[in-house]
VMD Tcl script that builds the backbone (N, CA, C; Angstrom):
set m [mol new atoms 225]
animate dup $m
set s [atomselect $m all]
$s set {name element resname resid chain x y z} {
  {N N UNK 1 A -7.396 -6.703 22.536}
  {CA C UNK 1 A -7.873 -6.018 23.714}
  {C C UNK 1 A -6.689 -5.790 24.644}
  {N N UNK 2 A -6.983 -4.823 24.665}
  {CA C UNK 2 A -5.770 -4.482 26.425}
  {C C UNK 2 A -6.307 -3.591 27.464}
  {N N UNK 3 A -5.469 -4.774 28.667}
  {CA C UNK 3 A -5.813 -4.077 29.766}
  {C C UNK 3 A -5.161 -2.995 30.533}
  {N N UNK 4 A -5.912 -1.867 31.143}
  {CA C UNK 4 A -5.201 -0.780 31.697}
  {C C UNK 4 A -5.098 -1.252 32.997}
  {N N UNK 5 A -4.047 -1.043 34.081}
  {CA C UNK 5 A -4.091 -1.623 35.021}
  {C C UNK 5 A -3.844 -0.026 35.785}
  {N N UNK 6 A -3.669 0.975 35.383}
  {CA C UNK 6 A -3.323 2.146 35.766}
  {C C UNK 6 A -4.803 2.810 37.052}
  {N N UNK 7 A -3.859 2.776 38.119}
  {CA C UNK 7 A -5.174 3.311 39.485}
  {C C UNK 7 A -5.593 2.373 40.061}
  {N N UNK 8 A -5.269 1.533 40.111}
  {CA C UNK 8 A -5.637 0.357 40.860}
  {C C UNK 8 A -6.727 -0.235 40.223}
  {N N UNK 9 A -7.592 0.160 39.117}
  {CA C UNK 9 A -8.382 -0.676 38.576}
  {C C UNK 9 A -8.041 -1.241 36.621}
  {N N UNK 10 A -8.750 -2.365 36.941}
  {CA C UNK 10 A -8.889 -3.054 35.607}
  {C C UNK 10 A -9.556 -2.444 34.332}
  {N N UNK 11 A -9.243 -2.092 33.164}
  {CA C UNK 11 A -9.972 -1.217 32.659}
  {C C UNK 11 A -9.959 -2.002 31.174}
  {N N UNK 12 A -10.854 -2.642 30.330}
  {CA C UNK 12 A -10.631 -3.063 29.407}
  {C C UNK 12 A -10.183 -2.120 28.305}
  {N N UNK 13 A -9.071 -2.292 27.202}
  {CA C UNK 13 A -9.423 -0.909 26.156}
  {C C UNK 13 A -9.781 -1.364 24.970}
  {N N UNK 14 A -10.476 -1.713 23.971}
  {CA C UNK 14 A -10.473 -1.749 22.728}
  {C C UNK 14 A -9.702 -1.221 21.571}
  {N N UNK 15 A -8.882 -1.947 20.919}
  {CA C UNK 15 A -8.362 -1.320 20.013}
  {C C UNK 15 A -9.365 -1.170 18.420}
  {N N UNK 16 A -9.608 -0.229 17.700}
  {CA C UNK 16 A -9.870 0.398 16.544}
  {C C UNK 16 A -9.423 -0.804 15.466}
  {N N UNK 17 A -10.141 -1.532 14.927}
  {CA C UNK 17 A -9.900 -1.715 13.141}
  {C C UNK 17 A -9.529 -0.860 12.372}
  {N N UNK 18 A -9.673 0.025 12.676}
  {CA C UNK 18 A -8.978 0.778 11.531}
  {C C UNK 18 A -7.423 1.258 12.019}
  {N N UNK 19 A -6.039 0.751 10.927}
  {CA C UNK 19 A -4.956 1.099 11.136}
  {C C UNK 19 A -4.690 2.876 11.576}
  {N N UNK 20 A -3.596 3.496 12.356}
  {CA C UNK 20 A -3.304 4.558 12.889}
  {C C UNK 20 A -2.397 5.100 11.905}
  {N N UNK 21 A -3.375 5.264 10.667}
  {CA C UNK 21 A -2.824 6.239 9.615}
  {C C UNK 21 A -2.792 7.127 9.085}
  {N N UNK 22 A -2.006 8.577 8.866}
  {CA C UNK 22 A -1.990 9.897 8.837}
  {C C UNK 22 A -2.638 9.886 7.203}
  {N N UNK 23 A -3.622 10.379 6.854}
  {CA C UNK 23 A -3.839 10.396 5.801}
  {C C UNK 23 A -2.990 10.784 4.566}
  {N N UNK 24 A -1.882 11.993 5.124}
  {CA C UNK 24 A -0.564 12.177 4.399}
  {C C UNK 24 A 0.286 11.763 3.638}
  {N N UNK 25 A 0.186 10.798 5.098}
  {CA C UNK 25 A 1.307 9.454 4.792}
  {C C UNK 25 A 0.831 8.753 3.881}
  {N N UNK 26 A -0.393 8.283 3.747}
  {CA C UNK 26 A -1.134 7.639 3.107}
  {C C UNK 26 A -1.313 7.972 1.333}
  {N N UNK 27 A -1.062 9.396 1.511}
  {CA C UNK 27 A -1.149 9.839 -0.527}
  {C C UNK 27 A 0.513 9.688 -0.216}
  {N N UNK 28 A 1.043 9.790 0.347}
  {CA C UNK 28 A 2.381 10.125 -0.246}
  {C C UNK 28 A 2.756 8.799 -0.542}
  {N N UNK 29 A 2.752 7.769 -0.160}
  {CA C UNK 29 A 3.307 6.492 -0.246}
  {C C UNK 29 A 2.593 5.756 -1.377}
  {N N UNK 30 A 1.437 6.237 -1.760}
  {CA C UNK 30 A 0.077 6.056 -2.633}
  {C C UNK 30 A 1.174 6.466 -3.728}
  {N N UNK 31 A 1.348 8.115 -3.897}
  {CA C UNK 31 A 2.559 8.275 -4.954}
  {C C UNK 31 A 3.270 7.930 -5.066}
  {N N UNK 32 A 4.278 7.707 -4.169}
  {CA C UNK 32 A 5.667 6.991 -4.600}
  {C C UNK 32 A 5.496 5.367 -5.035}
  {N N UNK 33 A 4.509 4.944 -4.491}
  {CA C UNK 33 A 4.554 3.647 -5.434}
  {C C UNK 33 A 3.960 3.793 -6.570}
  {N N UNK 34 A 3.229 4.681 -7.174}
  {CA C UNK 34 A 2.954 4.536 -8.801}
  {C C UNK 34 A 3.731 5.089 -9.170}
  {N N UNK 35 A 4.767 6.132 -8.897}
  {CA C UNK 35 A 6.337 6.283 -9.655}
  {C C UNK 35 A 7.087 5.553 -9.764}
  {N N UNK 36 A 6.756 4.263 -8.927}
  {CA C UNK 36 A 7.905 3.306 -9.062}
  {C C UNK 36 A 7.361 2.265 -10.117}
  {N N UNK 37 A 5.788 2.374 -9.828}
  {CA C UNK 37 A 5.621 1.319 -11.238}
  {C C UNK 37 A 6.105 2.104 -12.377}
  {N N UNK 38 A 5.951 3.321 -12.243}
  {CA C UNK 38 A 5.954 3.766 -14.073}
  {C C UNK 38 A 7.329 3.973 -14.328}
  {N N UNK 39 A 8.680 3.719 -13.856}
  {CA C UNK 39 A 9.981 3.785 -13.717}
  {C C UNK 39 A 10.250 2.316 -14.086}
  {N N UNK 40 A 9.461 1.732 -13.214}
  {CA C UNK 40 A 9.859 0.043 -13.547}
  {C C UNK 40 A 8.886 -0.066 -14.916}
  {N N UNK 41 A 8.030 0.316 -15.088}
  {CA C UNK 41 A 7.447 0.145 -16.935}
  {C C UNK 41 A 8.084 0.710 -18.066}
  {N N UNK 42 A 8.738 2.066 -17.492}
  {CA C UNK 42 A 10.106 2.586 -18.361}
  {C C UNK 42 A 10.909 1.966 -18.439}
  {N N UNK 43 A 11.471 1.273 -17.749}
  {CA C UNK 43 A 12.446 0.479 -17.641}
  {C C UNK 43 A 12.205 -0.669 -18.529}
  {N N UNK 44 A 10.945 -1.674 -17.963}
  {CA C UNK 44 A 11.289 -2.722 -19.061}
  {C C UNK 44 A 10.988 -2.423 -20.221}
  {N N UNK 45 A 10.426 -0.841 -20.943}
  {CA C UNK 45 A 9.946 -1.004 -22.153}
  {C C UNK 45 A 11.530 -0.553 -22.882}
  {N N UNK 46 A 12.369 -0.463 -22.013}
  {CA C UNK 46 A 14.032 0.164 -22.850}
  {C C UNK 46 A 14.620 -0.793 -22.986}
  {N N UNK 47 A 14.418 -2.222 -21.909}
  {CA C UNK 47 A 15.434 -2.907 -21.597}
  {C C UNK 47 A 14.789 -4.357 -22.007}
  {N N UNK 48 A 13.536 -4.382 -22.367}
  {CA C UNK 48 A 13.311 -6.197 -22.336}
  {C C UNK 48 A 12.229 -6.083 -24.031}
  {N N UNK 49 A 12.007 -7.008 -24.562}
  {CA C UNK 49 A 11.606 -6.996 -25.765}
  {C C UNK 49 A 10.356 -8.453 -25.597}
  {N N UNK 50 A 9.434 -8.191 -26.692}
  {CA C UNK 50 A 8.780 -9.613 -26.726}
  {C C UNK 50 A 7.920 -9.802 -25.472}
  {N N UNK 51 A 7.589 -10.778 -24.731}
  {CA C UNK 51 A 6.752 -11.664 -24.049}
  {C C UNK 51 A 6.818 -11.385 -23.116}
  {N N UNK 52 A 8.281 -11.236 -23.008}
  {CA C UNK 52 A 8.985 -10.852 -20.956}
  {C C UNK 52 A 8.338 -9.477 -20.980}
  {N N UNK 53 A 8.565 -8.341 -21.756}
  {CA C UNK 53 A 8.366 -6.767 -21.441}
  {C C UNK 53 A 6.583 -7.117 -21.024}
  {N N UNK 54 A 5.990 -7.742 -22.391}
  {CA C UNK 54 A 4.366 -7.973 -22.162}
  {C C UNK 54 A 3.982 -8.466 -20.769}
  {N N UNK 55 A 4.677 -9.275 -20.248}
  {CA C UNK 55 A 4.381 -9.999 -18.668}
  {C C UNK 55 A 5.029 -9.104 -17.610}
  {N N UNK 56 A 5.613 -8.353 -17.678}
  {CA C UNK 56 A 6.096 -7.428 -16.824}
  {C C UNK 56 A 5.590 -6.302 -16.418}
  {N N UNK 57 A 4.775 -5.694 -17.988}
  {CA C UNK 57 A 3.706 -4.623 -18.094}
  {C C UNK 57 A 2.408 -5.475 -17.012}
  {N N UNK 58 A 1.837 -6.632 -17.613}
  {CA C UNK 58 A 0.704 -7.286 -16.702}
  {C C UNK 58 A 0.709 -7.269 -15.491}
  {N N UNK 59 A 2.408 -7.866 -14.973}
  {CA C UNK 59 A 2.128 -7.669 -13.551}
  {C C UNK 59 A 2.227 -6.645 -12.625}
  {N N UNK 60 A 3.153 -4.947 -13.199}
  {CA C UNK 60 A 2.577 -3.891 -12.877}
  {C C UNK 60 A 1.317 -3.644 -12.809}
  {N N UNK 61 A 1.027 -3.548 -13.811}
  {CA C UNK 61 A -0.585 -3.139 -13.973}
  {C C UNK 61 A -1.465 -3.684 -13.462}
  {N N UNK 62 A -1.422 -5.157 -12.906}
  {CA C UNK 62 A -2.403 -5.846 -11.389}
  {C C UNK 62 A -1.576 -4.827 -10.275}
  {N N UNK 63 A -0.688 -4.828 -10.016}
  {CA C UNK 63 A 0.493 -4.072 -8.831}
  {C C UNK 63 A -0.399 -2.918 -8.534}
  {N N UNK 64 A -0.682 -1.694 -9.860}
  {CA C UNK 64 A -1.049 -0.740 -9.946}
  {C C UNK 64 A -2.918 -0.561 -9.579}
  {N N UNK 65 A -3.516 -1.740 -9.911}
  {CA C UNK 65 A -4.814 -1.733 -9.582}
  {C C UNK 65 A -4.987 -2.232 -8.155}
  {N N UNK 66 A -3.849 -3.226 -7.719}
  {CA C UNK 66 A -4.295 -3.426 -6.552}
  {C C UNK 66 A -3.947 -2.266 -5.722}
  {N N UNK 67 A -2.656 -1.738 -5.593}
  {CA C UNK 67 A -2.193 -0.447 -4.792}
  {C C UNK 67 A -3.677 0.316 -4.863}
  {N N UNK 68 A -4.105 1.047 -6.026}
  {CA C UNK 68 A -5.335 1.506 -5.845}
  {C C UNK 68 A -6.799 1.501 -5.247}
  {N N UNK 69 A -6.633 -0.096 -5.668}
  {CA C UNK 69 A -8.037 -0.414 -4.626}
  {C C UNK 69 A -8.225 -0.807 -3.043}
  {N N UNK 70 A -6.291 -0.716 -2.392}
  {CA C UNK 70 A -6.146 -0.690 -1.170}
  {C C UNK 70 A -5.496 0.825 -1.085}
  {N N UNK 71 A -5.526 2.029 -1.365}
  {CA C UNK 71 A -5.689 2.776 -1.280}
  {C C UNK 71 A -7.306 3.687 -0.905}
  {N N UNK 72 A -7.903 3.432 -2.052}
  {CA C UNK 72 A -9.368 3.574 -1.806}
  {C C UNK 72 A -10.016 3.167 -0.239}
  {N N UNK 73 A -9.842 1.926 -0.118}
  {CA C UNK 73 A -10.465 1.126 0.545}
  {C C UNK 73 A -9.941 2.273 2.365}
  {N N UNK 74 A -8.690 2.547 1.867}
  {CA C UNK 74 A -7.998 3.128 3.044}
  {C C UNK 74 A -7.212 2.705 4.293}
  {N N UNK 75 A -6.246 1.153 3.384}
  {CA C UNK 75 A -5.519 0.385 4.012}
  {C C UNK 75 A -4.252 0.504 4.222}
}
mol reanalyze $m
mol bondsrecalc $m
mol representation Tube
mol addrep $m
């Protein structure tokens, strides 16, 4: 909460739950982080072999579902 003190009176203001986000901003950053997973999944599928590449794919791919479902959500 904040107060306006502007005019000589007290004015309570409420701030909004919901973050002050341009919806724009919001796909664009939405994209650039699933280019970065699929760059970093290119990556380890050139560069790592076995168990590590398999655990690396997993934890993109939670990365990639969560980005999505705080996307959706509109966070």
């Amino acid at each position: 909460m904040n107060i306006d003190v502007s005019r000589g009176s007290l004015l309570c203001v409420e701030q909004s739950a919901a973050p002050c986000q341009n919806e724009l901003t919001m796909t664009t950053r939405f994209l650039w982080a699933l280019g970065v997973y699929a760059v970093l999944a290119l990556l380890a599928a050139f560069t790592l072999d076995g168990n590590l590449r398999l655990a690396v794919w997993i934890l993109l791919a939670g990365l990639t579902v969560k980005t999505c479902i705080a996307y959706k959500a509109g966070w």
